[in-house]
C-alpha positions in Angstrom: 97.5 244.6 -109.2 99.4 248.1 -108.8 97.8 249.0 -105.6 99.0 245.6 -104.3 102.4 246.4 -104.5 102.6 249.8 -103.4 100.6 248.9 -100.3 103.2 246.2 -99.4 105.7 248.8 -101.1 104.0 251.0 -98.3 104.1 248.1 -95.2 107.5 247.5 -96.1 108.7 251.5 -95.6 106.4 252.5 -92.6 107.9 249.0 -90.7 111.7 250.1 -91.4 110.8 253.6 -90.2 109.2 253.1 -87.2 111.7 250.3 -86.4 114.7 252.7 -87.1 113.2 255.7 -84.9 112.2 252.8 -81.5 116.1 251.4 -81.9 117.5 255.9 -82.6 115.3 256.6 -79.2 116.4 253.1 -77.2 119.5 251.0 -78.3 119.4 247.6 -77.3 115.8 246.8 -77.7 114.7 243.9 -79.5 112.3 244.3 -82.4 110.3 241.1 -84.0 107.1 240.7 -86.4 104.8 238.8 -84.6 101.6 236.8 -85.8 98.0 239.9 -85.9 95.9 239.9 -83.0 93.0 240.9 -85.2 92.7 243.6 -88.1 96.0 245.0 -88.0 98.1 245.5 -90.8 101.5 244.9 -88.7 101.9 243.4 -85.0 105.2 243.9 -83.0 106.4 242.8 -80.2 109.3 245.0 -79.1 111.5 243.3 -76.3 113.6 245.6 -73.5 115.9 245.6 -70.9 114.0 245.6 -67.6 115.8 249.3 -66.8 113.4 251.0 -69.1 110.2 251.9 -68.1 107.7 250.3 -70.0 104.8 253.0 -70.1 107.2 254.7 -71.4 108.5 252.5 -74.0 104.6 251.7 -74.8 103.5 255.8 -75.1 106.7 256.0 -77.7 105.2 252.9 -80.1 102.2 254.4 -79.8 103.2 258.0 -81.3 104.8 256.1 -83.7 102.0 254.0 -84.6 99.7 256.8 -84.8 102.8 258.8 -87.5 102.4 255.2 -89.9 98.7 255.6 -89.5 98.8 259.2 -90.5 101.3 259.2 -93.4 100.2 255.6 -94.7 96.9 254.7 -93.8 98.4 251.4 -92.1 97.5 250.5 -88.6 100.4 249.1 -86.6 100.4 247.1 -83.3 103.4 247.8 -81.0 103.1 244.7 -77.8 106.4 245.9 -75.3 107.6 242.9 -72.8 110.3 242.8 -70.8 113.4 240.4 -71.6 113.7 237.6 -69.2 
């Protein structure tokens, strides 16, 4: 039962942290939980103004991904559109 809740303990801080450092590094996007493609333990979809590039955007979630991954064994899945 412990290691229950310090996983979800775990979600719940690498989610705020790599939503704080995406909105620090671009203000204005839009950041929602969406439903998990497949065995992902998080899925994003992270909505920006059409003045960013998106490679960009995409090669910063993934860093980001990769530091959750590293530090909390959780695997995060960052899906960038553009508003319409």
């Amino acid at each position: 039962m412990q290691e229950t809740i310090v996983t979800g303990k775990n979600l719940a801080e690498a989610a705020a942290k790599f939503v704080d450092s995406l909105h620090h590094k671009y203000p204005g996007i839009k950041i929602e939980p969406i439903s998990n493609y497949e065995d992902e333990d998080f899925t994003f979809e992270i909505t920006i103004p059409k003045d960013l590039p998106i490679d960009q955007v995409e090669e910063t979630c993934h860093k980001e991904c990769i530091k959750a991954e590293d530090k909390y064994d959780l695997f995060f899945l960052p899906k960038v559109v553009y508003e319409k």
